[in-house]
C-alpha positions as CSV (number, residue, x, y, z in Angstrom):
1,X,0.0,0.0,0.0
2,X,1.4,3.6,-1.5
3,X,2.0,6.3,1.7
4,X,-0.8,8.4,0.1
5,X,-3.1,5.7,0.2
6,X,-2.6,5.3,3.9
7,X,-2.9,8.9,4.1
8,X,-6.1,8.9,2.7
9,X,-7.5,6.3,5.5
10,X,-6.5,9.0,7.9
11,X,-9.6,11.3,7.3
12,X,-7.7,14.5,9.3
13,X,-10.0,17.6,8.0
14,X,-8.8,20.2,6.0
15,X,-7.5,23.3,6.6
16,X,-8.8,25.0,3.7
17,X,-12.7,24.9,5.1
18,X,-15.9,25.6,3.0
19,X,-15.9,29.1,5.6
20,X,-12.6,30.1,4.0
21,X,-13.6,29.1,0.2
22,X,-16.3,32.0,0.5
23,X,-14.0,34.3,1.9
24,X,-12.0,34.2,-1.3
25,X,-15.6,34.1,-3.8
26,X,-16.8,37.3,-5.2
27,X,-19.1,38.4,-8.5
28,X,-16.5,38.9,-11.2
29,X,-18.0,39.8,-14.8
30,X,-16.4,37.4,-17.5
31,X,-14.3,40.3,-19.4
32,X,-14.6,38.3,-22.7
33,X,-10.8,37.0,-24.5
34,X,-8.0,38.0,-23.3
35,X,-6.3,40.6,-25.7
36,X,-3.2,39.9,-27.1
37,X,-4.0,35.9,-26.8
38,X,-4.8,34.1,-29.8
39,X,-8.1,32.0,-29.6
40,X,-8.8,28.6,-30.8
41,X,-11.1,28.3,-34.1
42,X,-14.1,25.5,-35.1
43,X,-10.9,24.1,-37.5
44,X,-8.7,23.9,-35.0
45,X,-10.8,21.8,-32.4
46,X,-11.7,19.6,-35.6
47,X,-7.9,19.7,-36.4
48,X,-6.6,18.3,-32.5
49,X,-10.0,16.1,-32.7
50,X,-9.0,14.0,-35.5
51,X,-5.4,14.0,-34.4
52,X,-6.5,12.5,-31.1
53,X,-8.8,10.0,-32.7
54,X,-6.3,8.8,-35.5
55,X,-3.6,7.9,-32.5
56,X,-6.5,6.3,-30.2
57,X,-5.3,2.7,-28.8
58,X,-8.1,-0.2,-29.5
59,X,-11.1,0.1,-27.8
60,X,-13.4,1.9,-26.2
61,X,-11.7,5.5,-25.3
62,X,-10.8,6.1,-22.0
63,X,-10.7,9.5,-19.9
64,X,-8.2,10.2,-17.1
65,X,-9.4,12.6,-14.4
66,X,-7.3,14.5,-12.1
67,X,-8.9,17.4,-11.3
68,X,-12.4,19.3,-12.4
69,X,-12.7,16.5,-14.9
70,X,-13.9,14.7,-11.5
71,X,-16.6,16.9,-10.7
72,X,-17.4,18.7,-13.4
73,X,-17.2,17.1,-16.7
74,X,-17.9,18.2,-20.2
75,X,-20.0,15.9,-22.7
76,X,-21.2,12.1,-21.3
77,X,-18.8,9.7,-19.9
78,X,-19.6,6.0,-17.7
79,X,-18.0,3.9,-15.2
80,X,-15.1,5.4,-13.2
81,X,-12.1,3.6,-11.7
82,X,-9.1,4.6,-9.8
83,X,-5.8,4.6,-12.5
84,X,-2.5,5.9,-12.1
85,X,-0.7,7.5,-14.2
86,X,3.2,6.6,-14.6
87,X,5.5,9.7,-15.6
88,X,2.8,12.7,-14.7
89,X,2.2,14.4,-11.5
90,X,-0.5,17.4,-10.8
91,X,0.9,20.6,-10.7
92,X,-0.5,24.5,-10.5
93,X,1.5,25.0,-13.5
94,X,0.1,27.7,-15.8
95,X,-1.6,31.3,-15.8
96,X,-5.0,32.2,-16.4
97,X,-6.3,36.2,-17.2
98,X,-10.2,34.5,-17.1
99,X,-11.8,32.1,-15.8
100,X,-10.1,31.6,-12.3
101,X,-8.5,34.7,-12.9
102,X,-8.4,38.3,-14.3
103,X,-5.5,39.8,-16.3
104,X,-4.8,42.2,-13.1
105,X,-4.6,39.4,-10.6
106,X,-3.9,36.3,-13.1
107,X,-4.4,32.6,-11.1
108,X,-2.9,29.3,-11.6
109,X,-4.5,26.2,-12.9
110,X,-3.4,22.6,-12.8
111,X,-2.0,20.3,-16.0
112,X,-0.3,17.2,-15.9
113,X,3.6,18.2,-15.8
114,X,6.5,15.5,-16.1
115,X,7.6,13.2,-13.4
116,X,6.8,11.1,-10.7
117,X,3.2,9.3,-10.8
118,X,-0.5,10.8,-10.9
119,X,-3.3,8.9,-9.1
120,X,-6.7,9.4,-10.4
121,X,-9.8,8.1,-12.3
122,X,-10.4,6.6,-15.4
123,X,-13.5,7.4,-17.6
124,X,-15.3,5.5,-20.8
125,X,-16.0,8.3,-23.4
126,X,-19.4,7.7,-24.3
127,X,-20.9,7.7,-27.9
128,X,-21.0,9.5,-29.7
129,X,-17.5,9.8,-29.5
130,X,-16.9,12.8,-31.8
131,X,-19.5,15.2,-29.8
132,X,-18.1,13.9,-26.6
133,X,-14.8,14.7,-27.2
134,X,-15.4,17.8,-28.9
135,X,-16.8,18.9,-26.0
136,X,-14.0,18.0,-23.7
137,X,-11.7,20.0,-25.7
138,X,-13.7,23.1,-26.2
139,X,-13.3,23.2,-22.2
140,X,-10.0,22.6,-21.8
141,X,-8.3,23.8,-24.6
142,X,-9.1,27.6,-25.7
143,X,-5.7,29.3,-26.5
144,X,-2.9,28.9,-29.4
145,X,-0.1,27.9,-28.8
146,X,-1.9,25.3,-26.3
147,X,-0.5,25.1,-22.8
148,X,-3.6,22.1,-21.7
149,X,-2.8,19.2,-24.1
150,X,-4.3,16.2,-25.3
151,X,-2.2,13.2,-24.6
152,X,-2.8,9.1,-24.5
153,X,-1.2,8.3,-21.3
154,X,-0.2,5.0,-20.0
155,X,-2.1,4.5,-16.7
156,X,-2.9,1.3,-14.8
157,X,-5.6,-0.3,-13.2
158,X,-6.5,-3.4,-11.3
159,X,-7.2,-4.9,-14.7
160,X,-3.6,-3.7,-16.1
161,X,-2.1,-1.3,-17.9
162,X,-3.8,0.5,-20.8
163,X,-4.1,3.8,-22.5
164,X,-6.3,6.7,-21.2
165,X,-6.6,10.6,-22.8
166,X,-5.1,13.3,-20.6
167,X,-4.3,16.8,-20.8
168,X,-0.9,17.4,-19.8
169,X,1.6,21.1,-20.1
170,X,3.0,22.2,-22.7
171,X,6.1,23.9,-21.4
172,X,6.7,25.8,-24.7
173,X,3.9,27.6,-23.6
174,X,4.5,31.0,-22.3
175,X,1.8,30.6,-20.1
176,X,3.7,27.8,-18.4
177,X,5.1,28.0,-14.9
178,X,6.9,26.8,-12.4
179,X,6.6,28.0,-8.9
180,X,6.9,26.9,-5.4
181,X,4.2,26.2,-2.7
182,X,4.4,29.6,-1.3
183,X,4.1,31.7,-4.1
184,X,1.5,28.9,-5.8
185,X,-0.7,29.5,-2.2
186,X,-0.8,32.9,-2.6
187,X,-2.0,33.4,-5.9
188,X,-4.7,30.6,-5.3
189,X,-5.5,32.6,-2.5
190,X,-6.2,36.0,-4.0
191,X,-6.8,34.8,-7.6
192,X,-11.0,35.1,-8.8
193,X,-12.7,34.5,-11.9
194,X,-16.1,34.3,-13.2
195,X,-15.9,30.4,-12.6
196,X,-14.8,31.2,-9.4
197,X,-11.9,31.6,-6.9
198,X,-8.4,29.0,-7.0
199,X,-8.8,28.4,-3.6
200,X,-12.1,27.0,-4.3
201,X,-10.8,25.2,-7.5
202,X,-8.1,23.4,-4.7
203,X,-10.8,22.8,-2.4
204,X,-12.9,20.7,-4.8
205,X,-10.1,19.1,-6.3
206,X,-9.1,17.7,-3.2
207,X,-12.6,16.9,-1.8
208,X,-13.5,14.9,-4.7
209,X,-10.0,13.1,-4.9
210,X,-10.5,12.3,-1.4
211,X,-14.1,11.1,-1.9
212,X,-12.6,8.8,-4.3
213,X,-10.3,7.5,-1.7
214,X,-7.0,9.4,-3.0
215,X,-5.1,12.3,-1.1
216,X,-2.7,14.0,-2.8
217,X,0.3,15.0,-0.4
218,X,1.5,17.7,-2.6
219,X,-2.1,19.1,-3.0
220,X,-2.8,18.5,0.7
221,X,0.4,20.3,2.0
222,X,-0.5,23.2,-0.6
223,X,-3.8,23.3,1.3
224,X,-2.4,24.4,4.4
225,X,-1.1,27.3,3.4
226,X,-3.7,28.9,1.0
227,X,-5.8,28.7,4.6
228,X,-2.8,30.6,6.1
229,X,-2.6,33.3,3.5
230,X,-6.4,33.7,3.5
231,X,-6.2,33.9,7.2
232,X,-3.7,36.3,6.7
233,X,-5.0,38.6,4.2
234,X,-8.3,38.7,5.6
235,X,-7.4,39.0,9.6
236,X,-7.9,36.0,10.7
């Protein structure tokens, strides 16, 4: 048994509570693209669609979820079953101006970045495939050059190894970035969006991981301290 599987047995609460989440929410107006930022076209998604389908593996297609994927997913998928994925890890890795953040206080969303391992859950991609998986990159892809990319990953199961779609960094990307637990807490802590705060994106992240009987130690340490700058910039 894996350390963060014991870990997960545990149960200790959070430090990051729901009370804290709502200290970070506020009504932000969506601003609209980005200027400067060049935006994904209809071609383009029908483009990375077919490139994705053409290098499929056998089968029935299989979704890997590691973060809002869990909660909130785009287009219809079935079953569900804990996978991990070999040579990925989660990480707050690149900048957002909307969504989770505004272009004067950018926030930090998570990607699949290289190295160690990545536990999570696999997903069948229900028919029609096409719409499904339209749909799941109209949400998680919107800028060119991508920094969220499509990728079959090698993850394994109780039934063995196989291949499941993930979205992983781009580090080419100039919205890629690499930053330490301190300076990641703090943005997440101050960062809103018209889909809402980081520090709520963490929070649901981990509550939904840990419903599925995984805790993240990286995500779990990060935790703590978005609660103690929170705590900090608000008093207390």
């Amino acid at each position: 048994m894996s350390d963060d599987m014991k870990i997960s047995r545990q149960k200790s609460p959070m430090a990051l509570t729901e009370e804290l989440v709502a200290r970070t929410l506020r009504v932000v107006e969506d601003a609209g693209p980005t200027p400067g930022m060049i935006h994904m076209t209809d071609a383009d998604y029908v483009r990375v669609r077919d490139e994705v389908l053409a290098s499929a593996p056998p089968g029935p297609a299989r979704l890997f979820a590691y973060g809002s994927l869990l909660w909130n997913p785009v287009g219809e998928v079935r079953g569900g079953e804990r996978a991990v994925a070999t040579g990925w890890h989660r990480s707050f890795c690149f900048t957002v101006k909307r969504y989770r953040g505004t272009v004067e206080q950018p926030g930090l969303m998570m990607a699949l970045d290289r190295g160690g391992q990545c536990q999570g859950m696999v997903f069948e991609i229900a028919e029609p495939l096409t719409d499904n998986l339209d749909a799941l990159l109209r949400r998680e892809m919107t800028i060119l050059p991508a920094v969220n990319v499509p990728r079959w990953l090698r993850v394994r199961t109780e039934g063995g190894v196989s291949r499941a779609l993930g979205f992983v960094v781009n580090p080419a990307s100039p919205r890629y970035v690499r930053l330490n637990k301190p300076a990641i807490a703090a943005t997440l802590a101050r960062a809103v969006g018209h889909w809402g705060s980081g520090a709520q994106y963490l929070f649901e992240t981990i509550r939904h991981l840990e419903a599925c009987g995984i805790r993240d130690r990286n995500l779990w340490e990060l935790q703590e301290l978005v609660a103690q700058e929170i705590r900090r910039g608000q008093g207390g």
